[in-house]
C-alpha positions in Angstrom: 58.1 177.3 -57.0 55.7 174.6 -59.0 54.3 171.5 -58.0 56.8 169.8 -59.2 59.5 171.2 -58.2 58.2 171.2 -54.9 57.9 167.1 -54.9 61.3 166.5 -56.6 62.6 168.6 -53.3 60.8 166.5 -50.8 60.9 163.4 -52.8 64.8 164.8 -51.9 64.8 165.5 -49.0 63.3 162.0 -47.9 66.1 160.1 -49.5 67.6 157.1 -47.8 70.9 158.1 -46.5 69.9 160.9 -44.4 69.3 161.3 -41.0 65.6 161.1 -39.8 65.7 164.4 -37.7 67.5 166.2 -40.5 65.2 165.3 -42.7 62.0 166.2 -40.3 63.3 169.4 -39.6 64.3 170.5 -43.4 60.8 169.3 -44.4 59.0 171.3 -41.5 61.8 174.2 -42.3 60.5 174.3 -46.6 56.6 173.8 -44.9 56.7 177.1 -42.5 58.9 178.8 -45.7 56.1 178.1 -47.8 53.6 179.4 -45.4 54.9 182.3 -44.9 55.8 183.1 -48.5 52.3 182.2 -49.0 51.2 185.2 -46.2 53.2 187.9 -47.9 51.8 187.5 -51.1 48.3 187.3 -49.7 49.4 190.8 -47.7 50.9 192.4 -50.4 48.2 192.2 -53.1 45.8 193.0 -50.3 47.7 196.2 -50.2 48.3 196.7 -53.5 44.7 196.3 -54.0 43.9 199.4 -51.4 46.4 201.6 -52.9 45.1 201.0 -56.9 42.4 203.4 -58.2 39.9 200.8 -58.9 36.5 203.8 -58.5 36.7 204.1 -62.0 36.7 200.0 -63.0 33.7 197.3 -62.8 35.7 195.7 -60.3 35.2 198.6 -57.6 32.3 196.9 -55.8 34.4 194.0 -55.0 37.2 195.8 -54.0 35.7 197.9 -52.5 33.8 195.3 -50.5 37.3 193.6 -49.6 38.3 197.0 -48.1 35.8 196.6 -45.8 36.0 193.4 -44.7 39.7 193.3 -44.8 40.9 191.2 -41.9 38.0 188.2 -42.3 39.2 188.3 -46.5 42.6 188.3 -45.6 42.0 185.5 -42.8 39.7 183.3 -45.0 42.2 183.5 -48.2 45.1 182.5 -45.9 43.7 179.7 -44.0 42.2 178.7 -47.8 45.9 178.9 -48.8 47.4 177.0 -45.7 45.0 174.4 -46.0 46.1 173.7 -50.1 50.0 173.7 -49.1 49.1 171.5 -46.0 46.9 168.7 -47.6 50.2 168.9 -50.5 52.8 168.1 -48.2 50.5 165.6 -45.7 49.1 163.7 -49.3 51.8 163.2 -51.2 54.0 161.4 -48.7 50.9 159.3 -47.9 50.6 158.7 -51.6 53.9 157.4 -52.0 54.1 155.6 -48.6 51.4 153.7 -50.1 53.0 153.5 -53.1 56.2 151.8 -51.0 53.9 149.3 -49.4 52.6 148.2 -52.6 56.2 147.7 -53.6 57.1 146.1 -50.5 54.2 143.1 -51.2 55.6 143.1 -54.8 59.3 142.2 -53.3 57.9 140.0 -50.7 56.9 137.7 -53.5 58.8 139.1 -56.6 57.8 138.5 -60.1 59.2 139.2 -63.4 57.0 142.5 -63.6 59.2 145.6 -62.4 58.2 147.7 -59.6 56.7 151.1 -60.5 56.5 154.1 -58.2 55.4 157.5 -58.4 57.0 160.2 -60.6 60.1 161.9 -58.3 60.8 158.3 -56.9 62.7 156.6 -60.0 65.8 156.0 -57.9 64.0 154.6 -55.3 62.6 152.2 -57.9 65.3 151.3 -59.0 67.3 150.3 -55.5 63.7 148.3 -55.2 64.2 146.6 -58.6 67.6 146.1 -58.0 66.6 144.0 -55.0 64.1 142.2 -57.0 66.4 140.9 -59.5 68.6 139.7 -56.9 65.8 137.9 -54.8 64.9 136.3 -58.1 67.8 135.2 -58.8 68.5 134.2 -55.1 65.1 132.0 -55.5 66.6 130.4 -59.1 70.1 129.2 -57.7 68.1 128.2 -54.2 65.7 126.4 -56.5 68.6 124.8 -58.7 70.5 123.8 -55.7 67.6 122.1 -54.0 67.4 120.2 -57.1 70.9 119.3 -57.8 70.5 117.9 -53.7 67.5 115.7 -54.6 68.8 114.1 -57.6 72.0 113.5 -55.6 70.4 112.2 -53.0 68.9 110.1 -55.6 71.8 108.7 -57.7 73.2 108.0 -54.2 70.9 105.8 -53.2 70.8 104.1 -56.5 74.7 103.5 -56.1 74.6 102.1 -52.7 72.8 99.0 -53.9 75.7 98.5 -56.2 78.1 98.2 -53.4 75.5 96.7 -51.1 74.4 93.7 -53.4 78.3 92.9 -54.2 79.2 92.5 -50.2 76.1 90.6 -49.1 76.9 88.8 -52.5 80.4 87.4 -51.5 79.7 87.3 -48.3 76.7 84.6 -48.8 79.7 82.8 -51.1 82.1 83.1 -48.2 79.5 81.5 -45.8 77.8 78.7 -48.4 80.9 77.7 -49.4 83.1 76.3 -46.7 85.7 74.5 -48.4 86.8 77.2 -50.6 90.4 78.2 -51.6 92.7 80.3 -49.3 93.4 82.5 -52.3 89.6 82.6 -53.3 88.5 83.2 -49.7 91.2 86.0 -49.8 90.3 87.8 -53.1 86.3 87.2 -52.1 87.2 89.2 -48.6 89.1 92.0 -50.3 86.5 92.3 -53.0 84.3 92.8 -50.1 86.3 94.8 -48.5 86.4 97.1 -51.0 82.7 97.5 -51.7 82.7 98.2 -47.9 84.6 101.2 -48.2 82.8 102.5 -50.9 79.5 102.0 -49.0 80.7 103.6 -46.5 82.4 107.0 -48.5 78.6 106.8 -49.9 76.7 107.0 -46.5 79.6 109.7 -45.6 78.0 112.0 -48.4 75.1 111.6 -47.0 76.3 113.2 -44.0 78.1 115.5 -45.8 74.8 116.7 -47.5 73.3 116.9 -44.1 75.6 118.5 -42.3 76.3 121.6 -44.7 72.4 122.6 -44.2 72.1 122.1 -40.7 75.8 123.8 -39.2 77.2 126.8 -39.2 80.9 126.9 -39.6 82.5 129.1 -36.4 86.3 129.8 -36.5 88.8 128.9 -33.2 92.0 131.1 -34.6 95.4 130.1 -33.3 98.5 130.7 -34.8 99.5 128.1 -37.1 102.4 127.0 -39.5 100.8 127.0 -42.9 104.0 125.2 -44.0 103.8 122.3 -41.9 99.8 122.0 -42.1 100.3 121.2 -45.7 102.9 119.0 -45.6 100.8 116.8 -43.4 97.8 117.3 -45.6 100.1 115.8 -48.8 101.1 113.0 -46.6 98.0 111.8 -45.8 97.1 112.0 -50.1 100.2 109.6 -50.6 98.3 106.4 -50.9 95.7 107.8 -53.4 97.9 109.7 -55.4 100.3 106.8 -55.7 97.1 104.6 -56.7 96.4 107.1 -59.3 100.1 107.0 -60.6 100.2 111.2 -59.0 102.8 112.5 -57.5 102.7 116.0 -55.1 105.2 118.5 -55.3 105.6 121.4 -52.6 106.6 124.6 -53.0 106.4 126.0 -49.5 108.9 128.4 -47.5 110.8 127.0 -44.5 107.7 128.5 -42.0 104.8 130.1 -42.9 103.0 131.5 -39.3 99.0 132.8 -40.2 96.5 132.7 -37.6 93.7 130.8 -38.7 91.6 127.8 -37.7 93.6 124.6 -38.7 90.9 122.1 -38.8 89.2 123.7 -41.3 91.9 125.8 -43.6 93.4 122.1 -43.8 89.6 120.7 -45.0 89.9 123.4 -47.7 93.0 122.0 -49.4 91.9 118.2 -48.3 89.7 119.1 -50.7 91.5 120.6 -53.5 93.6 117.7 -53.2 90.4 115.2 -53.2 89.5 116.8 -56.7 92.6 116.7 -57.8 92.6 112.9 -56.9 89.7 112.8 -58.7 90.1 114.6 -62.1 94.0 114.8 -62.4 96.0 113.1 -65.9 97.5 109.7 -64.6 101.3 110.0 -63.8 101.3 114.0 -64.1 102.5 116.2 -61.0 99.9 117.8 -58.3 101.7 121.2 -57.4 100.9 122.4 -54.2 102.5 126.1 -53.6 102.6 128.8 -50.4 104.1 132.1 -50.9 103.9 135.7 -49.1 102.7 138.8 -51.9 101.4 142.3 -51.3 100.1 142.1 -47.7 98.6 138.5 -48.7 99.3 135.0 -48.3 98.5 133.3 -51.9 98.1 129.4 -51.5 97.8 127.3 -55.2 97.2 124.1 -56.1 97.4 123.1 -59.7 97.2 119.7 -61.6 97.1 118.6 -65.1 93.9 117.4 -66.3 90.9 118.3 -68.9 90.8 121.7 -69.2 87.1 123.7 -67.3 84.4 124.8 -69.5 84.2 128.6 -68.8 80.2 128.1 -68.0 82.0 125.5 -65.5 84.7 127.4 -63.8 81.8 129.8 -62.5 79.9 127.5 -60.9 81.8 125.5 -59.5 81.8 126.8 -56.5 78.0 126.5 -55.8 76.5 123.5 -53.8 75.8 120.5 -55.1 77.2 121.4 -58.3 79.8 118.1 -60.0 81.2 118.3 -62.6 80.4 114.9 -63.8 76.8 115.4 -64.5 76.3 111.9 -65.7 74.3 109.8 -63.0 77.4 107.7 -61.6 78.7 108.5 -58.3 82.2 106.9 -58.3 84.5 109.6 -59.4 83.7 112.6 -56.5 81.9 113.5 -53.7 78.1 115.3 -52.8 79.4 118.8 -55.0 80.0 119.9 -51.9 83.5 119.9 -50.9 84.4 123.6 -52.7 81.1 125.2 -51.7 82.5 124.5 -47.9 86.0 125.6 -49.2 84.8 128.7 -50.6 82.9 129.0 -47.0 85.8 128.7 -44.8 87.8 131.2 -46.9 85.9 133.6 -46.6 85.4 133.4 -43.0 89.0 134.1 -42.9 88.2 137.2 -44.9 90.1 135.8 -47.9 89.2 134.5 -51.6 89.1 131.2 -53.5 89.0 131.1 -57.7 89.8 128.9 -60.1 91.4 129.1 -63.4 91.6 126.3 -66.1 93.5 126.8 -69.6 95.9 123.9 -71.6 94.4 121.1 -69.6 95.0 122.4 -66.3 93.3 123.5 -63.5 94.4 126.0 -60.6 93.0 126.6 -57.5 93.9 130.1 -55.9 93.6 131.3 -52.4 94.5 134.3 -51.1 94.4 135.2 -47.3 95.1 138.9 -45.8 97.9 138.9 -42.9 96.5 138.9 -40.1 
């Protein structure tokens, strides 16, 4: 058996995967295998040695010298022997236990040069590289998110001075200017009113922003008509969508039982609704549908409106991403509202995508019965 072989078989034989104690006692098997392999050979050319005519050869006096001092040779040349074979098998998993700690520091703080390991450990290096690349690129999106949050942050507190200036604004006219019109005073107050609200959806992404990085969303299950949870969901859209000349249809069954936390399965299509608000053709149709397929419940809503960049559609699922990347906050929320869709759906062990083709958009979700 050669050298390398031999390490290609331990490198083996230390493989993730299997069991410790297995592995220690195949190792310590192949060691005592090798040993004693390593004993017969020693014996038997000892003996060969004694049985060959070597009188007649220049080699006799050493021969003949071994015959004589056959048990200390034999001794010395074993223990010479077991000490090779035993420094192999303690030095090379040394060597590449070193080798793994240098590759553990390189992961702890990964960089765009690959990890390299000893000759016999290529797969290893490459389950290590694999997780490289994926720490890099955890690092890159946690980097772009962070910055997507602080240039939100930003253009949000830009825009609340907008709002701001226009209610202390007619509010100082409302006060200063006592004789003023019923009609005036009315539209000043609603005017106001308005910037109010909009103030106020502003300082709620705020919280929005907050909240995602400091919870953890926890499921309360309970069984709950899907049917009816979306109904109410649409009712509560009415007044937008009729602002926005929408209309929602439904396409639900009578009853649709799934167990699943209401609160927030409802948040995820408050949400698909919201962006449909947001980015749906004036006086088109919102579909919002419900139907049982393959062991699955499959939830859509759909909406006419400008057709998703492909390089879009991917991402729009990650936080903090808009869609709008112009600075103005008016049209949509903190990017956050399908980041904690895609959240909650999964909890619930299910999936969310969305597709975009002819100028319009559809939002998939597909839950497993429970």
């Amino acid at each position: 058996m050669s050298l390398n072989n031999l390490s290609s078989g331990l490198t083996d034989l230390m493989r993730p995967g299997v069991g410790v104690r297995r592995n220690t006692l195949r190792v310590w098997g192949l060691y005592l295998l090798i040993l004693l392999a390593w004993v017969a050979v020693v014996l038997l050319f000892l003996f060969f040695c004694s049985l060959l005519p070597w009188y007649a050869t220049p080699f006799y006096p050493i021969t003949d010298w071994i015959r004589f001092y056959l048990v200390p040779v034999c001794a010395v040349v074993i223990l010479a022997g077991w000490a090779v074979i035993s420094y192999f098998f303690l030095a090379r998993p040394i060597y590449q236990l070193a080798a793994l700690a240098r590759a553990a520091e390189q992961l702890a703080m990964p960089g765009e040069e690959p990890i390299t390991l000893p000759r016999g450990m290529e797969g290893t290096a490459g389950q290590l590289n694999l997780a490289r690349e994926q720490a890099l690129r955890s690092a890159r999106a946690a980097k772009e998110a962070e910055q997507r949050k602080n240039d939100l942050i930003v253009y949000l507190a830009h825009d609340l001075k907008t709002p701001l200036t226009s209610v202390i604004g007619y509010l100082t006219l409302l006060r200063d200017e006592p004789q003023i019109s019923p009609e005036l005073r009315a539209r000043y107050t609603g005017v106001a009113l308005d910037k109010a609200e909009r103030l106020e959806e502003l300082i709620n992404e705020f919280f929005d922003i907050t909240r995602f990085n400091l919870t953890h969303l926890e499921l309360e299950k309970q069984p709950v008509d899907l049917t009816m949870m979306l109904r109410q969901v649409a009712s509560e859209f009415e007044p937008q969508l009729r602002e926005r000349h929408l209309t929602c249809r439904l396409s639900l069954p009578e009853r649709l039982e799934y167990d699943c936390d209401p609160d927030k399965l409802s948040r995820v299509f408050d949400n698909l609704l919201r962006n449909a608000c947001h980015y749906s053709t004036p006086d088109t149709v919102v579909d919002l549908s419900a139907r049982r397929e393959e062991g699955q419940i499959v939830l859509t809503c759909s909406n006419r409106g400008r057709t998703i960049p492909p390089e879009k559609l991917e991402r729009m699922f990650e936080q903090f991403f808009r869609l709008d990347s112009s600075r103005s906050t008016r049209d949509g929320g903190a990017g956050l509202g399908l980041a904690i869709a895609r959240e909650i759906v999964e909890l619930h062990g299910g999936t969310i995508r969305a597709a975009s083709a002819d100028n319009r958009v559809t939002f998939t979700v597909c839950l497993p019965e429970t």
